[in-house]
N, C-alpha and C positions, 0 to 999 in steps of 0.2 A: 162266729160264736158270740155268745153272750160278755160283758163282762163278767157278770158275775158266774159264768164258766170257769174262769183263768183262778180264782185265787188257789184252791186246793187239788188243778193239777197235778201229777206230779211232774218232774224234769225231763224224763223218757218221754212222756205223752206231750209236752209242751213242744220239745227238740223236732216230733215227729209232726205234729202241726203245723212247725212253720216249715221245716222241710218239704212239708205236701205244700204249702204255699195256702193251708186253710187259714192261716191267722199270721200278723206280720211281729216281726221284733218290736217297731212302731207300736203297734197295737196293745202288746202282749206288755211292755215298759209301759206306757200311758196308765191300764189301768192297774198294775201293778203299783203307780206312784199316788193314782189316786184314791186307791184304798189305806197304801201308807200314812194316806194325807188326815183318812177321816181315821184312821183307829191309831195307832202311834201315841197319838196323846194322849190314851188309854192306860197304854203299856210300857210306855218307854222303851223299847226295844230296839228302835232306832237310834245312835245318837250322833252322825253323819251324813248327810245325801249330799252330793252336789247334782241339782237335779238340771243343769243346763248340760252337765257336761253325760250324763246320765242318757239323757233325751240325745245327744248325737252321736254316740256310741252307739243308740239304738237305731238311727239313721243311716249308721252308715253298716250294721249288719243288715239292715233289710236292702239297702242299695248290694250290697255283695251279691246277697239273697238273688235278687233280680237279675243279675249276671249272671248266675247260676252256679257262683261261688258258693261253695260250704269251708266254712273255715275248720270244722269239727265237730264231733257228733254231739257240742252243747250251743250251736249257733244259737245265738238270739235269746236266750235263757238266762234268767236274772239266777245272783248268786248274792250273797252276804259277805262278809267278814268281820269277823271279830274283831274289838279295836283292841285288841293285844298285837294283831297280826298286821305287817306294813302292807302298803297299798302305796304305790308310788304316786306324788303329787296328789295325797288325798290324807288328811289329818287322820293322826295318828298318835291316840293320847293315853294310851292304855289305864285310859280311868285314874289319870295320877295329874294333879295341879301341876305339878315341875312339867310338866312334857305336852301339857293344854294345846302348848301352837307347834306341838312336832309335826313334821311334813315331810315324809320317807323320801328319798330318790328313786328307789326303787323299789322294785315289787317282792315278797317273799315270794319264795321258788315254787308256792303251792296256788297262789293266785297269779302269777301267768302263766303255769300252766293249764289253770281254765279258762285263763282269757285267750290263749291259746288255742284252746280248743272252740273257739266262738261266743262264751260264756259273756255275758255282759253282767259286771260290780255294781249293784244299785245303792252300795255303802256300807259304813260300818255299825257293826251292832253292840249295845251295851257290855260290861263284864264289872267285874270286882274290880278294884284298883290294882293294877298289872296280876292278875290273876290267884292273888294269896290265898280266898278264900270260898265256900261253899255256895255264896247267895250272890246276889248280882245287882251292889249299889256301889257307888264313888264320888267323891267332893266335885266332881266334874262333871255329872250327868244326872246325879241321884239316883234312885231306885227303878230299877225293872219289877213290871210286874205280872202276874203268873193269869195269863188271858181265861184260865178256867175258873180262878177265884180273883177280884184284883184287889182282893185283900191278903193274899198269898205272895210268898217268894217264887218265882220260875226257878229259884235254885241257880248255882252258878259254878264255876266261874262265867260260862259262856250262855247268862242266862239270857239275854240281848236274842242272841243265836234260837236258842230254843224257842223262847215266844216267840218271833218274828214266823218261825218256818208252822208253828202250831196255831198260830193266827193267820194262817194264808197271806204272810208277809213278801212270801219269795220261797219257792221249792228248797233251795240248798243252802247252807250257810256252814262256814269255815268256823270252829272252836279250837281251842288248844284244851290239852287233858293232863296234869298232873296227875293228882291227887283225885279225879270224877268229876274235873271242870268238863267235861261233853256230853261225859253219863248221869249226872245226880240232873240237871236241870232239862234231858230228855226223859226221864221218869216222872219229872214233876209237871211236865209242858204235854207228855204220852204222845211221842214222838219216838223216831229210831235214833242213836247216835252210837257210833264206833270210835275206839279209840285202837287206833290200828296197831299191830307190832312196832316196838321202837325202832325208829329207824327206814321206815317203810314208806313216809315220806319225810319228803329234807322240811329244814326247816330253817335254811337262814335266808335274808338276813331278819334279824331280829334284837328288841330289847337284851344289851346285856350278856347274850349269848343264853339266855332265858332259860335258866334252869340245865345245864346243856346235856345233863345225863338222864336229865327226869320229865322232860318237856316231849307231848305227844299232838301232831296236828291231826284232829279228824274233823268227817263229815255228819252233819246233823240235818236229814233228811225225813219225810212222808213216810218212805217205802223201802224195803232194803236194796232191792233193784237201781234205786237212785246213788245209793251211797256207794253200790258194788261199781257203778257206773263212772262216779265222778272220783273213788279210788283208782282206777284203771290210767284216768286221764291223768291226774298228781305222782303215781307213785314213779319209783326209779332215783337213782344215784343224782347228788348233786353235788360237785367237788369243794364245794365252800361251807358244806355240812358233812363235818369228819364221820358221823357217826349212819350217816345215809346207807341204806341198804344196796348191793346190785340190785337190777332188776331179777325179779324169778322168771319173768313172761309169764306170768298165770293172768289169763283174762279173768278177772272177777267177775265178771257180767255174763260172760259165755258160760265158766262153768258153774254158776247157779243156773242152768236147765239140765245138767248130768244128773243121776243121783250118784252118791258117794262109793258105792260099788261095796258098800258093806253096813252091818247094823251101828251105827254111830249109841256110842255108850255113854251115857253121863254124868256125873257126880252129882247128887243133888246136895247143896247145904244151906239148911237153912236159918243157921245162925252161924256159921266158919267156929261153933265149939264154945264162942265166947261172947255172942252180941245180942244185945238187948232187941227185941223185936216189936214193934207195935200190931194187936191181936187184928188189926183189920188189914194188916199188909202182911200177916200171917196167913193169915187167911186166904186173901186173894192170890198170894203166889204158891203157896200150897195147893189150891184147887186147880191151877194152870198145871203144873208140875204133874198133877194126875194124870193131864188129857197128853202126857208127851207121848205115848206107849202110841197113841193112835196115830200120832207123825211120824214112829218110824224109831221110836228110841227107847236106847235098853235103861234105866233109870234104877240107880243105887241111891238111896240116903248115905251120905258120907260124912265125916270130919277130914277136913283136909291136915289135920295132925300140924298147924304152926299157931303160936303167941301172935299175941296182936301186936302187930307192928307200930300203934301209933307212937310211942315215944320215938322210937329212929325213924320216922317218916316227921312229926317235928319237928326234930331235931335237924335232919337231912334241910327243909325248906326254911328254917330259923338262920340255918349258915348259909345258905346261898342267894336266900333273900337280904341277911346283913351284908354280904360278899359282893352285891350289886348295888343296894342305897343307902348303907351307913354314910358313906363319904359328905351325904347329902343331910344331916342331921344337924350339923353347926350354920350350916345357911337355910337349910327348907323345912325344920321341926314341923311348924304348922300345914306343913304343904300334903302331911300324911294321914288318914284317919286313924284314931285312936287305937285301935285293934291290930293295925299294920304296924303301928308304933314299937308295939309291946313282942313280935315276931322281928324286928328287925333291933328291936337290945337284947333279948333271948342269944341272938345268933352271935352278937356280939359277944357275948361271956362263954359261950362252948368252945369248947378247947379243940386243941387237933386232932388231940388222943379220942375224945368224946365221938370226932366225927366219923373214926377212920371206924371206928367200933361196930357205931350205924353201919358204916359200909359190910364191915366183916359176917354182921347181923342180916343184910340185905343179900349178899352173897348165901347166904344159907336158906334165907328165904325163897330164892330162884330156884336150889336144888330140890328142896322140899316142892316146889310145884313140877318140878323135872319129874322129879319120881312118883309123885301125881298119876301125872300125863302119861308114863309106861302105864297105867291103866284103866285111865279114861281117857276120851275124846274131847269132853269137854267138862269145864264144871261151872255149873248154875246156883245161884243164889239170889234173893233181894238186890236189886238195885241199892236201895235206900231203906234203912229199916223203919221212915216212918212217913208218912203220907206230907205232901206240901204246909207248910207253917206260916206262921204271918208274919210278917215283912217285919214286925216294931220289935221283934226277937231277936234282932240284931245279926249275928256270923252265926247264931244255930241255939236250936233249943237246948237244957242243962241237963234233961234226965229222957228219958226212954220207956217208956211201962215200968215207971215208979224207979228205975235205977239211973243213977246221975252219970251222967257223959261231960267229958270237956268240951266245953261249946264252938270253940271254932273248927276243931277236925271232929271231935267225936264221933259226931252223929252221921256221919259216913264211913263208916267201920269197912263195908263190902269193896269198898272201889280202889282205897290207897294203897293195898298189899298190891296189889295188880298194877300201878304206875311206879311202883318201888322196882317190879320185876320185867315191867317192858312187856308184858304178857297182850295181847290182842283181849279185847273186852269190849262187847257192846250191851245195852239198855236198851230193850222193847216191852211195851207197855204191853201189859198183861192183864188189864183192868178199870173200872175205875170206883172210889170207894162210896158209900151210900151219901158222903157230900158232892157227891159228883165231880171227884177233883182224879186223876192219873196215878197208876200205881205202876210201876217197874221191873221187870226178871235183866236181870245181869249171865250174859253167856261170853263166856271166858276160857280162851283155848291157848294149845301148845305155841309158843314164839315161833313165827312164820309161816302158822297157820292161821293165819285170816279168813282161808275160804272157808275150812267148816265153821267156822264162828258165823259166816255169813249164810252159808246152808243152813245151818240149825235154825240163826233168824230168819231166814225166807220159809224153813216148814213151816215157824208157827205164824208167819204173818198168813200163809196160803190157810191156816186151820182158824187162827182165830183174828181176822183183818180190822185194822184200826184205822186205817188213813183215811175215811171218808166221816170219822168221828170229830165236830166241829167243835170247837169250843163257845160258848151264850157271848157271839159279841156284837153279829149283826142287826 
């Protein structure tokens, strides 16, 4: 094959290549590094490779290869990770000065299990400083940026993640998801990313114990086939992450080729009752929304009947962000950026009572989606209520079609009530706006149901197909 074959792949097709023995690990790593080589400096995206160690990882899968070893169904296929997420014997700085020269021992439970599976780490990719916020810059890497404008944010936390895989950086790449760190910068990047049930993969070890009630590992993939894929391979119990799920044994991959053995029903909302909407991502996702009927789905306009959560979803990461780096304020002040500053004294002054409230508040908000779910299958909304923004805006824009938003969570109204509740939520691009920049539908289902969430995205990826949609960089 060509190089220029290899970059927009996707994972299934690559794995199946070097399987057949058409293209080698060798191969497929080489030019994988040397397109990192010429575009990266574009985007920032990358902000790790060790490319010696990189190159005989790749070595030694095509030696395998040749023996007629398969180590698993991602032999020889490069992957990413977030630099929130450890990687053993490979820097690991979560975007924070204090932690510059950290150097994991070992691996988080979700990257060897793709290395496991044959997967080959070509390194780690940009995010926000340990993940606090929506866009994707830090004192340690600086700014990522959005390969379809690069005067634009890729959005974040795991914006690194998103450009890398939306710029044919590498088919798969590992994010972490509070707040819409996997879903806001695959909407802006017009990319798939899932943020799976809580709990559905582990996820220690990790910064901190990293949020431990609210912290979600997903995959940011081409195609939904790739992430049902490399789900399958991560998920299951792991004893050093309390909160890890049994296995169900549901093959993700196998059964997106079933159909669902009934009409899937779906809420559509396209403001959740209370959220500013910009008219050109009204639009776009409105007129997708139409064409569901022809996928196969029974489509209601709803209110899903809750308040906006954002005060106790601040609140909630104000204390548990204090809870992990206050300690670090009398020696490392300077070592935070200004914005991280102001969430970590925030969390300071909130009381116990203030906190447990949020919780009580959160507890109500999971019922209210419980009773939802007695009678849809799933509910869809905007990703993102406002099309990609420019990087010198700092943690988010102030207002919305003329009405004012708080700028660091604000402006992602659709994705935080869903990381509050653990609920399964993915972002597929459904567009893109007459700047030529990605627009985003958010599909969001019952906790433990991933697969239809993954069904619904495989209808519309089969109705209306994006992954061969390039971004202007070659």
């Amino acid at each position: 094959m060509k190089e220029l074959d290899f970059p927009y792949l996707s994972a299934m097709g690559l794995a199946e290549l070097i399987r057949a023995r058409a293209v080698s690990p060798v191969e497929v790593t080489d030019a994988l590094l040397r397109r990192i080589e010429r575009i990266n400096g574009q985007l920032n995206a990358y902000c790790t490779i060790d490319e010696s160690q990189v190159r005989a990882k790749a070595r030694d899968s095509e030696a395998a290869l040749m023996r007629g070893e398969i180590r698993g169904p991602l032999h020889g296929v490069p992957f990413s990770v977030k630099d929130m997420i450890f990687t053993a014997g490979q820097r690991t700085t979560g975007g924070c000065k204090i932690f510059s020269d950290f150097v994991p021992e070992e691996d988080a439970a979700t990257v060897a299990r793709l290395k496991n599976a044959g997967a080959i780490c070509i390194g780690k990719t940009n995010t926000a400083t340990l993940g606090y916020s929506g866009v994707c810059d830090n004192l340690v890497f600086g700014a990522t940026k959005n390969p379809w404008n690069l005067a634009l944010t890729p959005g974040g936390s795991s914006g690194g993640a998103a450009a890398a895989v939306a710029a044919g950086l590498g088919p798969l790449a590992l994010g972490t998801d509070v707040g819409g760190s996997v879903r806001v910068p695959s909407s802006f990047c017009g990319i798939f990313g899932l943020k799976p049930s809580f709990g559905l993969l582990p996820r220690y070890p990790g910064f901190f114990g990293e949020w431990e009630t609210m912290v979600h590992v997903g995959p940011i993939t081409r195609t939904v086939r790739d992430a049902a894929l490399i789900l399958d391979v991560m998920k299951g119990p792991d004893d050093r992450d309390r909160w890890s799920l049994p296995d169900s044994n549901i093959n993700f991959l196998e059964e997106l080729n079933y159909a669902p053995g009934k009409t899937l029903k779906a809420g559509w909302s396209p403001t959740l009752g209370y959220v500013p909407v910009e008219p050109e991502v009204e639009s776009l996702t409105k007129a997708r929304v139409r064409l569901l009927a022809d996928v196969g789905l029974d489509v209601d306009e709803i209110n899903p009947g809750f308040e906006n959560p954002h005060d106790d979803f601040s609140t909630m990461i104000a204390i548990q962000t204090a809870g992990a780096l206050s300690k670090f304020l009398s020696t490392s002040r300077d070592q935070f950026d200004p914005d991280l500053l102001k969430v970590i004294e925030k969390g300071v002054q909130i009381s116990g009572v203030q906190y447990a409230q949020a919780e009580h508040r959160k507890f109500n908000l999971y019922g209210n989606m419980a009773n939802f779910f007695k009678r849809f299958d799933v509910l869809i909304t905007p990703t993102v209520p406002i099309c990609p923004f420019p990087i010198e805006y700092g943690p988010g824009p102030e207002d919305i079609n003329g009405q004012k938003v708080e700028k660091l969570y604000g402006w992602y109204p659709f994705t935080f009530p869903f990381g509050l509740t653990g609920l399964p939520a993915a972002s597929i691009p459904c567009g893109w706006s007459n700047q030529g920049v990605p627009v985003g539908l958010q599909i969001v289902g019952r906790r433990h149901d991933d697969l239809t969430v993954l069904r619904v995205a495989a209808l519309m990826e089969e109705a209306w197909p994006w992954a061969d949609r390039m971004p202007p960089l070659d």
